[in-house]
N, C-alpha and C positions, 0 to 999 in steps of 0.2 A: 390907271394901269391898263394897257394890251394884253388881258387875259392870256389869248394866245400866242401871243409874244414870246412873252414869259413860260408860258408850259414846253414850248418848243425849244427853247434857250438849250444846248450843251453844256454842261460840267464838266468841265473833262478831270482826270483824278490830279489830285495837289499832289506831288510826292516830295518828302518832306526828311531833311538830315537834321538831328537836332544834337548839340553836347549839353555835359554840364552848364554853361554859361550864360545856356538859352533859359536851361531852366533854373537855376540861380539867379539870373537878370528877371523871369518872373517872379519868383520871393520876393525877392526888393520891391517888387511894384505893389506889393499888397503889404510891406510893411517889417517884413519877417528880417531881426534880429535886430531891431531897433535897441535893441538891450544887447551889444554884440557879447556880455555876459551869461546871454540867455543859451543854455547846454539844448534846448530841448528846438530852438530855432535855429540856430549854428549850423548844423550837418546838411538844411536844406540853399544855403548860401555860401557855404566854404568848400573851395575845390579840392582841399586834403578826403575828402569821402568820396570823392571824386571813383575811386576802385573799389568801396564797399562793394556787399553783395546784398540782396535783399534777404536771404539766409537768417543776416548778424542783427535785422532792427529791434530787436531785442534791446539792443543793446542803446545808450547814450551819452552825447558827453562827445568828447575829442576820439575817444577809441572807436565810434560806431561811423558808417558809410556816409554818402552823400545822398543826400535823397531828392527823389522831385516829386512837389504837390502836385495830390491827384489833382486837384482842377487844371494843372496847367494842360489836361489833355483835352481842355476849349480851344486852347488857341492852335493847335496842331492842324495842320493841313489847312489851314486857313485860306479862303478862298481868295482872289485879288477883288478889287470891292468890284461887281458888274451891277449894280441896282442903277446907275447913273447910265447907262445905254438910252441912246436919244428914242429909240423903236419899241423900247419898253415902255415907256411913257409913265414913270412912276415920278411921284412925289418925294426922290430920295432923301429930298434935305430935312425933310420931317418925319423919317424913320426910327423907331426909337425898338428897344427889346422887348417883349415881350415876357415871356417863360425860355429857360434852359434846364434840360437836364444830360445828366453822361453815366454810364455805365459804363468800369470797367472790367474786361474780362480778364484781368491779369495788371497786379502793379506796373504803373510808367517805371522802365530801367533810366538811368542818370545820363545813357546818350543813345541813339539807335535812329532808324533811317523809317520811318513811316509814308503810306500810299493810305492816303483820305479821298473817299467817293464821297460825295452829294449826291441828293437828288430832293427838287420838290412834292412833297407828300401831300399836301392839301393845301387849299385858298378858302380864306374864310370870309365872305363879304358881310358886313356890318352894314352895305346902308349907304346911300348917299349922302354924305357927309357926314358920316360915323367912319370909314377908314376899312379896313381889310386886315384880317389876318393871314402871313404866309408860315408856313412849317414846311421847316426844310432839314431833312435827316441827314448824317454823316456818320459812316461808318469808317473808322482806322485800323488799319491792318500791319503788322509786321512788313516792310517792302523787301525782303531777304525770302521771310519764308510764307508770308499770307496770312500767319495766325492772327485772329483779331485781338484787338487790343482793348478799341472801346467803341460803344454807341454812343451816338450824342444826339440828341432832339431840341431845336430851336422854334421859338416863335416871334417872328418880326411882328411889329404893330405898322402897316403902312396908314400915316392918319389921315393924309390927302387922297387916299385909292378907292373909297365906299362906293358902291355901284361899279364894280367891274364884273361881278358872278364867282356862283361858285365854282369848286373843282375839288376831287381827293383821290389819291391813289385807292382802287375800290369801292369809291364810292359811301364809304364809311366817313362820319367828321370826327375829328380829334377831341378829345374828353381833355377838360382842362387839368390843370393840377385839384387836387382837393383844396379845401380851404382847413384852414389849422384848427385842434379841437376846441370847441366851446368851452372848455377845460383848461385852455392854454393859460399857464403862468410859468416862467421863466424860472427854472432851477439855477441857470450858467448865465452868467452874463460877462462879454468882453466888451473894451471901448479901445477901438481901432483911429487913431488919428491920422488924418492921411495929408499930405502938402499940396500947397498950393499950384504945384508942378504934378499933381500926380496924374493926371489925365496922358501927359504930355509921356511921364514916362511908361506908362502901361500900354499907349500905343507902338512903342519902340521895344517891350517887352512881350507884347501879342502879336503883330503883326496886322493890328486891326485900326487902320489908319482913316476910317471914314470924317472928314471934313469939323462935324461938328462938337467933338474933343478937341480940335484943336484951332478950327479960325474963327473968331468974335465973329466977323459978319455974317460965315455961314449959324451958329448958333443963333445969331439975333432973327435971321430969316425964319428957322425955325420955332421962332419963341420964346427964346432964353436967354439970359441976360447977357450968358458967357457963356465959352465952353463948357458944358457937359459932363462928368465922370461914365467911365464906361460901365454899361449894370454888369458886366462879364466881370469887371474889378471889383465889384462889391458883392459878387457871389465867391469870388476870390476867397477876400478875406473875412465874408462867413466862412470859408473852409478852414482859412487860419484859425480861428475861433473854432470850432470843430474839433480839429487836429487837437487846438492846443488843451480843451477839455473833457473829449473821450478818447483819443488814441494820441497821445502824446508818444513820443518814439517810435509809434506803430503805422506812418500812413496807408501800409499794407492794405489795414481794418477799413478804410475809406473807399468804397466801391461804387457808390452811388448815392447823387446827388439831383436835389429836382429847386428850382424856387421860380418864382413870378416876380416879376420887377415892378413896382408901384408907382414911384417917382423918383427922374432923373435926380443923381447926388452930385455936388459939386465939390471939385478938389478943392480941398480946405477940410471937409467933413471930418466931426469926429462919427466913425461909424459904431454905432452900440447893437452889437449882437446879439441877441437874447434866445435862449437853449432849452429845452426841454425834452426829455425821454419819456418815448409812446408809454401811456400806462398801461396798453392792450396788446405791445407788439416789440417784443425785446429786440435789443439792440436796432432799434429805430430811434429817430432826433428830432423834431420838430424844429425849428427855429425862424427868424426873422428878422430884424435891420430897419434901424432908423439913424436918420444925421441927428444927431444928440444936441448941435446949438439951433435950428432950426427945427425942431422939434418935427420933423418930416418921413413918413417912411417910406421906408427904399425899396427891401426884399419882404415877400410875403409868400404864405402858402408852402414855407421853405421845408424840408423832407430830408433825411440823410440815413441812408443803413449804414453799417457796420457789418462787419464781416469777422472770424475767428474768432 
């Protein structure tokens, strides 16, 4: 990687219109209403909620709004992919996620017009031939009135980049996620089955079309057998697990979400979510993620508050 390449690169702000459909076509990518009996997933996939207000989520079932899962405010403002610029000299086909988390400052409404800034916050060199970490912040804003909406903080794994140096906004380095309590055992557990298509469609649900979700040869270059699952999808549907056993009706209550990605999942996965609440820190979550027939795990270090 061209160090300064890359710190010199422009962002310029994403500005972003989204409807119900956008965020309905995310539900589905993470699984939501697979039971279309299910009252408590319905309202985030059906466009009769479409006018709710966030007032009534009290309520559910057919009478109560349409709502959009907090996580879908990852894929918002989404940047067009720039890591494959020839002057940056990165290794992008071997890029994989690292850590995400998002803070929101106000529930996602069901359609509205959003302006997403980026900026790179630190470079973390690992090492020659150990890879590089980048962390790249983004902030969402209301594009009407400016009011923010959400933080989000990512961390790419570049694995071919080790030996470029470091870099951080201030000069400070980023402190990872904590790792989960020596304590941890699983109160909640969900098992998330996902299709052999689902890569394919959470790209077309995200907006996040990077190569190795979807062409065999670029995955193979990078090491893997096939396409990829995206970890942004399987931090998804830990939220769906989330939602569906501490704020059922209420995604209001979901404001912030933090996890580490372990290893790549492949569509097909059944994803088993495993739950726990802080014994030291109310309305906190703990949780985690594994592919259930590979015996593999996915999310770790995963974190969730609660909010009202």
């Amino acid at each position: 990687m061209n160090l300064q390449a890359v710190l010199a690169r422009p962002f310029s702000p994403v500005v972003q219109r989204y409807t119900w459909r956008d965020a309905a076509l995310y539900a589905l990518a993470l699984g939501m209403a697979q039971d279309p009996l299910d009252a408590d997933e319905l309202p985030y996939v059906y466009e009769r909620y479409e006018t709710g207000r966030w007032g009534e989520l009290g309520q559910s079932g057919p009478e109560g709004p349409f709502r959009a899962v907090p996580s879908f405010c990852v894929t918002l403002g989404w940047l067009p992919f720039w890591q494959d610029e020839p002057a940056l000299a990165i290794g992008w086909q071997r890029i994989v996620h690292g850590e995400m988390s998002f803070a929101l400052q106000r529930p996602l409404a069901a359609e509205s017009c959003v302006r997403a800034t980026h900026r790179i916050a630190a470079i973390q060199d690992k090492g020659a031939g150990r890879g590089a970490l980048v962390h790249v912040d983004k902030e969402i804003l209301d594009a009407a009135s400016g009011e923010p909406i959400a933080t989000l903080r990512s961390v790419e794994f570049l694995r071919d980049d080790g030996g470029c140096g470091d870099w951080s906004q201030g000069g400070e380095a980023r402190a990872p996620l904590p790792p989960l309590p020596d304590t941890f055992s699983a109160t909640a557990t969900m098992d998330c089955p996902t299709t052999r298509q689902a890569a394919l469609v959470y790209r077309l649900a995200s907006g996040d079309f990077m190569p190795i979700h979807a062409d065999p040869d670029v995955a193979r270059r990078a090491g893997f057998e096939r396409p990829i699952s995206h970890g942004l999808n399987n931090l998804g549907i830990a939220c769906r697990a989330l939602l569906k056993h501490f704020a059922p009706g209420r995604p209001e209550r979901l404001r912030e979400m933090g996890v580490r990605f372990v290893q790549p999942g492949l569509p097909g996965d059944t994803v088993r979510v495993e739950m726990m609440p802080s014994a030291t820190e109310p309305r906190l979550v703990h949780f985690r993620a594994r592919a259930l027939e590979r015996d593999v795990p996915l999310l770790d270090r995963g974190v969730c508050r609660l909010h009202g």
